[in-house]
C-alpha positions, 0 to 999 in steps of 0.5 A: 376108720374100718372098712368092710368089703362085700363080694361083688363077684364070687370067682376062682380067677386065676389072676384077677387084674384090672378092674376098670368102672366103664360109665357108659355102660354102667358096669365094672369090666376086669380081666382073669390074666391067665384064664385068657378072659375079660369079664364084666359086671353090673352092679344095678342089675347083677348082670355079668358077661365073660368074653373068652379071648385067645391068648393072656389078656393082662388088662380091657379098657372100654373105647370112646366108639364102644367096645374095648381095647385089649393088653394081650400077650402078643400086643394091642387089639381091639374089639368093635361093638359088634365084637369083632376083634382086630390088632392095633398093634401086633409086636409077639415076642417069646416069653413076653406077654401084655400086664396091667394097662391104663389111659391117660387124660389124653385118652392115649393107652399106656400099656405094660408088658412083663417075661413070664419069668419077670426077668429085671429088664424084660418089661416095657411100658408104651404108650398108643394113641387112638390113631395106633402110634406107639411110642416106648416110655420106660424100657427097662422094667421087670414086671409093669403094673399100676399106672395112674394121673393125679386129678390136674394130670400133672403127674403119673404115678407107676409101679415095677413090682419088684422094686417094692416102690410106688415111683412119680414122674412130671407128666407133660400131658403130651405123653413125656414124662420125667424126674421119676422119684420114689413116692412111697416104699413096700417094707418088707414082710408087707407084701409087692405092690400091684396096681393102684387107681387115683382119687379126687384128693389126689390120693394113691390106692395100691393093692399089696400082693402079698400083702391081704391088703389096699392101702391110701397113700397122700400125694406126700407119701404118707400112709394114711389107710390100710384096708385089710383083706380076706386073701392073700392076693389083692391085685388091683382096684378101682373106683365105681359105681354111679357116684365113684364111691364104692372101691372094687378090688381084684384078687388071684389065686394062682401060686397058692398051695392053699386059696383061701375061700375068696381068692380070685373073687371081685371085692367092693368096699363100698363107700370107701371114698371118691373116684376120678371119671376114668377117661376112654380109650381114643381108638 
């Protein structure tokens, strides 16, 4: 089956990230990780806002009140629906900044961290309740990336870039997870995978940076679709839209001598399959 993707939003984000579908609102909110901003779009109306935010945001979430819940350099913050701004969880430390965020069933936010530098062991992984608990979950990670439940949350799927994998763990719904195994491996020439989102068969989405492609993995393993894209750098994707359908995909541009015309832009590829109901962060 071929797969032809539109442009949902022409960008030069320097490194696109997290797309999220907000249902409440009935828009896509996604962030440009270096460009320090948090975007979003409607895709009914065409309507787009962009909220500039101090310091590197690696990924938004809406929360259950309103607003949004922010994966910053310097730690978890929130933002109220009358767009004030405070921390949940202030924790700087130098060289360390805040990756790829997702919220789990229980509508805890599980959030990642990286070195700038993506020295191995310099990443963590943590988990934060609506009521400002943390708790570590994996405190030896290079550079955190996709995190996503299978349909019954049983399971959590996750990705440490550099290790080309796409890792399973048991999920006890409580926020325990164990018997981390290898779901699927990155060959070589194919790209890193980055982020990955879920879908209601059970399946794994992972953009390939790298790799100018998403590809849909079974929850056996197997690679069952590849959709190419035009930029070398997909990051992450999401599914949206009214039904869930329609497959929204973040791409960056930074570290290319040459960006192709589309990098840093927001893709969709509509009606490329079926989504889960992302839940809202409980803070």
């Amino acid at each position: 089956m071929t797969y032809g993707y539109e442009v949902a939003v022409r960008a030069e984000a320097e490194l696109g990230e997290g797309p999220t579908w907000d249902a409440q609102g009935g828009r896509l909110i996604w962030v440009d990780i270096l460009g320090s901003r948090v975007h979003t779009y409607e895709p009914g109306s065409g309507r787009r806002t962009v909220r500039v935010t101090e310091q590197h945001v690696g990924a938004a979430k809406p929360r259950a009140g309103g607003g949004l819940v922010l994966n910053l350099r310097d730690g978890v913050g929130l933002v109220d629906p009358d767009g004030a701004f405070r921390w949940l969880h202030h924790e700087p430390v130098p060289g360390r900044r805040g990756n790829d965020a997702a919220v789990a069933p229980d509508g805890s936010l599980w959030a990642g961290t990286m070195r700038y530098d993506e020295a191995p062991g310099g990443g963590t992984l943590a988990r934060f309740t609506g009521e400002g608990a943390v708790g570590t979950v994996l405190d030896d990670v290079a550079v955190s990336n996709g995190t996503g439940w299978s349909p019954d949350g049983r399971l959590m799927y996750y990705i440490d870039s550099p290790t080309r994998r796409i890792d399973v763990f048991d999920h006890d719904g409580e926020g325990r997870v164990g018997n981390r195994r290898p779901l699927a491996g990155i060959e070589d020439g194919a790209g890193f995978p980055d982020g990955l989102t879920v879908d209601a068969d059970g399946c794994v989405w992972v953009a390939l940076w790298d790799g100018a492609a998403v590809r849909r993995y079974t929850p056996a393993g197997d690679l069952d679709r590849v959709i190419e894209l035009p930029t070398p750098r997909p990051t992450a994707c999401a599914f949206g839209g009214p039904d869930l359908t329609d497959l929204y995909i973040t791409t960056a541009r930074t570290g290319l001598t040459a960006p192709l015309p589309l990098s840093g832009s927001l893709l969709v590829v509509p009606g490329a399959g079926k989504g889960l109901p992302q839940p809202a962060f409980a803070g």
